[in-house]
C-alpha positions as CSV (number, residue, x, y, z in Angstrom):
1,X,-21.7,-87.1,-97.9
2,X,-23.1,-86.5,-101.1
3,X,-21.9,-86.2,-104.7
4,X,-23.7,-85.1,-107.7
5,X,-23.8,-83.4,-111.0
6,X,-23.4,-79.5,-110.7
7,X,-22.1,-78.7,-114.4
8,X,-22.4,-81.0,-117.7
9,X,-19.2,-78.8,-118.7
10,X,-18.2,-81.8,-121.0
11,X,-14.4,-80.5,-120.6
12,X,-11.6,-81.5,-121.9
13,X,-9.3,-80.2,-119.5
14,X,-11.3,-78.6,-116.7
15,X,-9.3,-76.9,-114.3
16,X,-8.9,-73.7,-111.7
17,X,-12.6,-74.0,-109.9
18,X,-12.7,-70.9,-107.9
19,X,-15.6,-69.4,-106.3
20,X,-16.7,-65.6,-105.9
21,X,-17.9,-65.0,-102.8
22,X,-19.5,-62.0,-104.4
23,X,-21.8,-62.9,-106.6
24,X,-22.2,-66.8,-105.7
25,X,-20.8,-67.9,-108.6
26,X,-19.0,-70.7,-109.7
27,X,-15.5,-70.1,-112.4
28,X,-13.4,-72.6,-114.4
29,X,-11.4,-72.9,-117.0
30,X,-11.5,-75.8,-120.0
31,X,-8.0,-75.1,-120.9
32,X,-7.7,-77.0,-124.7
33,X,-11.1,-75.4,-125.1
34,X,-9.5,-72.1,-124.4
35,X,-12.5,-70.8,-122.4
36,X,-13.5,-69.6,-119.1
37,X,-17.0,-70.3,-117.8
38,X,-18.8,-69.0,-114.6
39,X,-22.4,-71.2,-113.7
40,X,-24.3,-70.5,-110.6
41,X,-24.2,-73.9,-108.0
42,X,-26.5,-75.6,-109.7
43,X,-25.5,-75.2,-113.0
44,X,-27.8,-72.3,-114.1
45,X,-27.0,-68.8,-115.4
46,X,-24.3,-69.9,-117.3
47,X,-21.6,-68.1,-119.3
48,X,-19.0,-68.8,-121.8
49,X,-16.1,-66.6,-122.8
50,X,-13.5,-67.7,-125.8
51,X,-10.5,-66.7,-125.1
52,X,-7.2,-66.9,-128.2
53,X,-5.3,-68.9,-126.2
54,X,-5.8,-71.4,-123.5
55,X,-6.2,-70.2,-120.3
56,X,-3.8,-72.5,-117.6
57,X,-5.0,-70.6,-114.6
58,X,-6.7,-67.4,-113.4
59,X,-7.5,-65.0,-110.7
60,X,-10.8,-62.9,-109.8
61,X,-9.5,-59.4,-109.4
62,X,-10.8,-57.0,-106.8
63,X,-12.3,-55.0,-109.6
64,X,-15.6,-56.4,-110.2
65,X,-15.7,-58.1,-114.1
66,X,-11.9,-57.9,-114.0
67,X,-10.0,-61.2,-114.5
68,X,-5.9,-61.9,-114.4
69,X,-5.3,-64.4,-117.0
70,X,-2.6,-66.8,-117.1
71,X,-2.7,-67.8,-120.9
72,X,-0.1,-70.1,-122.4
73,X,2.7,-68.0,-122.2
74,X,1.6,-64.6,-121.5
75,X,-0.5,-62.8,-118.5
76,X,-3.1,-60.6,-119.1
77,X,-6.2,-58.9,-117.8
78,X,-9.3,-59.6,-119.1
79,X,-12.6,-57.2,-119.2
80,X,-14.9,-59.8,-118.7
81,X,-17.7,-57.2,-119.7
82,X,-16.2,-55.4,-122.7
83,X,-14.2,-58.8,-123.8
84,X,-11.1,-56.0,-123.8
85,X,-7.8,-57.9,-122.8
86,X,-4.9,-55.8,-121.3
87,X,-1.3,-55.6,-123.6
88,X,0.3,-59.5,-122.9
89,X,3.2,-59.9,-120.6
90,X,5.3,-62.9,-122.1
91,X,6.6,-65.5,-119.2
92,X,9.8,-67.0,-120.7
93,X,9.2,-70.6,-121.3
94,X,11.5,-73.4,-121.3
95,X,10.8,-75.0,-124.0
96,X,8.3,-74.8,-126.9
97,X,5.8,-77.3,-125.3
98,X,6.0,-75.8,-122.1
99,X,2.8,-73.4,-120.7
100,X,1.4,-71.3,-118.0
101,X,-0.6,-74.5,-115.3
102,X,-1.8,-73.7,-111.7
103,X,-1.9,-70.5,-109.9
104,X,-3.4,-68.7,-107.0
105,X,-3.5,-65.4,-105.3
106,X,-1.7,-65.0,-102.1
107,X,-3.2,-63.2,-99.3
108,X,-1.5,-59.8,-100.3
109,X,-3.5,-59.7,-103.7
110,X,-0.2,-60.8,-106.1
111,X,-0.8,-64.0,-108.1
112,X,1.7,-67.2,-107.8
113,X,1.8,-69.8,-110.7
114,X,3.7,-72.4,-112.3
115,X,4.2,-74.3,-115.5
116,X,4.1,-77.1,-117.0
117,X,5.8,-79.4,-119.3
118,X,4.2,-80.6,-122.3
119,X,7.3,-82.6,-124.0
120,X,7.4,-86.3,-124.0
121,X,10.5,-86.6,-121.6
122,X,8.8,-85.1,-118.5
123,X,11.6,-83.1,-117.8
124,X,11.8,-80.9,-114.2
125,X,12.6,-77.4,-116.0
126,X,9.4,-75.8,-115.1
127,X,9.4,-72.9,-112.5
128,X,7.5,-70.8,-110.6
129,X,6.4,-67.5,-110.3
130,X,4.8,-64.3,-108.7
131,X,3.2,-61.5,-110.8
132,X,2.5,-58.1,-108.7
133,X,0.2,-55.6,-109.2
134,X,1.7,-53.4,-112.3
135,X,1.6,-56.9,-114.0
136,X,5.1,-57.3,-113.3
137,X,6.8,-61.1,-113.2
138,X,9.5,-62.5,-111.1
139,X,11.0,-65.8,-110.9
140,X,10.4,-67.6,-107.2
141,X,13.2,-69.7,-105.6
142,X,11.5,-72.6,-105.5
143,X,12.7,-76.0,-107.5
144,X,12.1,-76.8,-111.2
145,X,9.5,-79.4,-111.7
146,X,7.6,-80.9,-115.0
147,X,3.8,-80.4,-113.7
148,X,3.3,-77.1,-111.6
149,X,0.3,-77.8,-109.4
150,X,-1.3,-78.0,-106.3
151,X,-0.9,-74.0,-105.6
152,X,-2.8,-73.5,-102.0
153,X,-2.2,-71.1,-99.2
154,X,-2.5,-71.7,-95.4
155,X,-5.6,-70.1,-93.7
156,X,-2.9,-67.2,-91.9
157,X,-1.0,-66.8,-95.7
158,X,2.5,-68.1,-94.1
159,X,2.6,-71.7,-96.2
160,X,2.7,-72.7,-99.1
161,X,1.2,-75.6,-100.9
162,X,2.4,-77.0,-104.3
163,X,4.2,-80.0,-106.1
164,X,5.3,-81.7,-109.2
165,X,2.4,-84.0,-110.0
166,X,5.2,-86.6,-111.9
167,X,6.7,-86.6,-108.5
168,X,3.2,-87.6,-106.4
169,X,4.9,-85.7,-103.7
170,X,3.1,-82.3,-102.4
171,X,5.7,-79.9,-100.6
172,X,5.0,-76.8,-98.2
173,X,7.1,-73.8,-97.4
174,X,7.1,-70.7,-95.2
175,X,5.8,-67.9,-97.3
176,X,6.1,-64.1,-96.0
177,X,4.2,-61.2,-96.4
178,X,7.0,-59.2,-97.8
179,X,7.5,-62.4,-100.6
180,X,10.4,-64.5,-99.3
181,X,10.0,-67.7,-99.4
182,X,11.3,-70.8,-96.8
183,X,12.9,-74.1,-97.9
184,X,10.4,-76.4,-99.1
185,X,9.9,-79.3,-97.3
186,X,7.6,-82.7,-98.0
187,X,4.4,-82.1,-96.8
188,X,2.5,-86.0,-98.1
189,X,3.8,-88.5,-100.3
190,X,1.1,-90.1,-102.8
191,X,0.7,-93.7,-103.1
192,X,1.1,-94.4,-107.0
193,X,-1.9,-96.9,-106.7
194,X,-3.4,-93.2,-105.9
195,X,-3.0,-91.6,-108.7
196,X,-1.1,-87.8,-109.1
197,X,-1.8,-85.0,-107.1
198,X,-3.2,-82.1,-109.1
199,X,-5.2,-79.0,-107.9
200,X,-5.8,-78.0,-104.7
201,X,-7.9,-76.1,-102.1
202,X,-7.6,-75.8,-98.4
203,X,-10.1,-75.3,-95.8
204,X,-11.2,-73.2,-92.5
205,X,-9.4,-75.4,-90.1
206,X,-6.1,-75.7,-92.7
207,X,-6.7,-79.2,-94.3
208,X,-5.3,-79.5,-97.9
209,X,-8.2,-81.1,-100.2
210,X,-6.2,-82.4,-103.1
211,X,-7.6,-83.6,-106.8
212,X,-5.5,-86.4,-107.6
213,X,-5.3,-86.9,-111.3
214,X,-6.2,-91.0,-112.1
215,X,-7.3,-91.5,-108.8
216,X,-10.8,-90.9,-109.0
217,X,-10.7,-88.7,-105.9
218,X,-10.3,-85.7,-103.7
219,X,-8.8,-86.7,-100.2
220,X,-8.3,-84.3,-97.2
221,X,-5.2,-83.6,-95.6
222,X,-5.1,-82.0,-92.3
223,X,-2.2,-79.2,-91.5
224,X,0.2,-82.5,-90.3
225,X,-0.4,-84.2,-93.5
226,X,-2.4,-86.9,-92.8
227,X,-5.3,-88.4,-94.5
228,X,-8.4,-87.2,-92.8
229,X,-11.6,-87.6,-95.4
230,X,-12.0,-88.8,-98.9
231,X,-14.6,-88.1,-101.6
232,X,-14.7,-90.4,-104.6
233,X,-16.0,-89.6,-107.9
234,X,-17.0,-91.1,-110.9
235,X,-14.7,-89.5,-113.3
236,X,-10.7,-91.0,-112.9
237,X,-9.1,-87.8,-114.0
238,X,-9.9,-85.3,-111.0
239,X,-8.6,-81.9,-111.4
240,X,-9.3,-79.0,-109.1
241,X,-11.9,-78.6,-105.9
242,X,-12.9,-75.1,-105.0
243,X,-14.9,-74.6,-101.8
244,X,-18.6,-72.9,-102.7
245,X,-21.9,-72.1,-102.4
246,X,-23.5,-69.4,-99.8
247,X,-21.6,-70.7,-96.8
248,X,-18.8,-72.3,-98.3
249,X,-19.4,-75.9,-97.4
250,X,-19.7,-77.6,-101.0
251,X,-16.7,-78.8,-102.5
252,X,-17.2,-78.2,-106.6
253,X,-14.5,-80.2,-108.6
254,X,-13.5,-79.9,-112.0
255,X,-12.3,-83.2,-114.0
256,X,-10.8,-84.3,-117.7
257,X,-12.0,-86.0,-121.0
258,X,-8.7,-85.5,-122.4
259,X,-6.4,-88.5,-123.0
260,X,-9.6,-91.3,-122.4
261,X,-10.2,-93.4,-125.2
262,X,-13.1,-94.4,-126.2
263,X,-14.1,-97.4,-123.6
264,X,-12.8,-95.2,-120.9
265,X,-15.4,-92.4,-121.7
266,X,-18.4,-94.6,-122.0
267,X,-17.3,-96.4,-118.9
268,X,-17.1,-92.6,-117.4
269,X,-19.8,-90.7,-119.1
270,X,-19.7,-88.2,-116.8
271,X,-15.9,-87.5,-117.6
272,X,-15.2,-83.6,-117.6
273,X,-17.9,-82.9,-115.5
274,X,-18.4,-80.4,-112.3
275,X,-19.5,-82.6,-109.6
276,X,-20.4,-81.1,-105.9
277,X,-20.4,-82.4,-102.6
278,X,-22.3,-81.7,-99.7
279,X,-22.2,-82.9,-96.0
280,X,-18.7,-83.1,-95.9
281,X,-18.6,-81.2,-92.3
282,X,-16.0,-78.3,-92.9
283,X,-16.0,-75.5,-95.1
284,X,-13.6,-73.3,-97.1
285,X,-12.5,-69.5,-97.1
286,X,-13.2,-66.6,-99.6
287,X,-10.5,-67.1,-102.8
288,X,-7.8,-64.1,-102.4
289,X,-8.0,-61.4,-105.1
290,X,-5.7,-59.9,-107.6
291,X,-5.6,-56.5,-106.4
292,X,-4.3,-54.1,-109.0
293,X,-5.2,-50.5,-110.3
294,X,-4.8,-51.3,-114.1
295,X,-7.7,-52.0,-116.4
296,X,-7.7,-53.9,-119.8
């Protein structure tokens, strides 16, 4: 195995690596930097779009230069090559520090997403959500949490990943074609020594690669839930892995800044960096894609 540098990003709060298969390109989002950026795998040909709020989560869309944004409180598409932005849809919040966090496409092009809780009591009123392709959003039956994350789908589309990062507890559930979802049920319980689960990614062969948040880390889970491989980084505050590069076998992993004081970030200098690994001996699927006929 090996890790190194792929993008200085210097992030705050990097999040939502996804790949496009397309144009072999690397996205990600810096959400208090409100921006979106797209690099090429070694950290070339890079872009930079401001957006007027930040962005929680996103979606390629089949359109080419399309994007589905899920801003604070509001989803939108975005134009990447006009910088046009559709009319928002609001998502009714819970609460004034609550926003739009993780999301993913399912395999029939809609978008599924979740929110988090901002306020200092951690409360579980977060939910989840689906948005179809006329942009419209419906509430999922799935339980409230504080921290939305973890959003990953099973190689055939019929599970479910996500969790509550407070509750270091990723769940799984049946998920059909026609949107019903199954119970949830626990799917691996994190050590607190481990840190949080936060983004996820899952591979060919169905093993969950999880970011966990203050653990330095992105372990492996295979489709039973237990710990199969483990890639350390120098950064504590790990926050999404996205399977990349021309035959999707480098895992690219966004991490955090935000919330280190100051001996923490000299003691992690590379803190909110994109780091890549190689040699890791599987490799990931295409990402799914909004599909949707409406333009910004």
């Amino acid at each position: 195995m090996k890790v190194e540098v792929a993008v200085d990003a210097k992030a705050r709060l990097g999040e939502c690596a996804l790949w496009c298969d397309r144009s072999n390109r690397l996205w990600w989002t810096d959400i208090e930097g409100r921006t979106v950026s797209r690099a090429d795998e070694r950290g070339g040909d890079l872009r930079q779009w401001s957006l007027p709020d930040r962005v929680g989560s996103f979606a390629l869309c089949e359109r080419e230069g399309l994007l589905l944004l899920g801003l604070a409180s509001a989803i939108c598409l975005f134009d990447t090559e006009t910088g046009k932005m559709s009319d928002l849809v609001p998502v009714e919040m819970p609460g004034p520090e609550a926003r739009i966090n993780d999301g993913r496409c399912d395999p029939q092009g809609r978008f599924v997403f979740g929110l988090f809780n901002g306020a200092p009591d951690n409360a579980p009123i977060c939910s989840f959500f689906r948005v179809d392709q006329q942009l419209r959003v419906e509430r999922l039956p799935l339980p409230q949490v504080c921290v939305a994350n973890s959003l990953a789908f099973s190689p055939d589309g019929a599970r479910l990943y996500f969790t509550d990062s407070w509750a270091r507890e990723i769940w799984c559930c049946d998920y059909f074609e026609d949107g019903r979802v199954g119970a949830p049920r626990t799917f691996v319980r994190i050590p607190p020594s481990q840190g949080f689960p936060d983004g996820s990614t899952v591979d060919r062969e169905g093993g969950v690669w999880s970011a966990q948040w203050q653990g330095g880390c992105v372990v492996r889970y295979d489709a039973a839930g237990t710990e199969t491989a483990r890639v350390p980084l120098p950064a504590s505050r790990v926050t999404c892995p996205a399977f990349g590069g021309p035959a999707l076998d480098r895992l690219f992993t966004t991490t955090a800044r935000i919330g280190l004081d100051e001996a923490e970030l000299v003691a992690q200098p590379t803190a909110g960096t994109i780091f890549v690994a190689s040699d890791l001996g599987w490799s990931g699927l295409p990402e799914h894609r909004f599909r949707t006929e409406l333009r910004a």
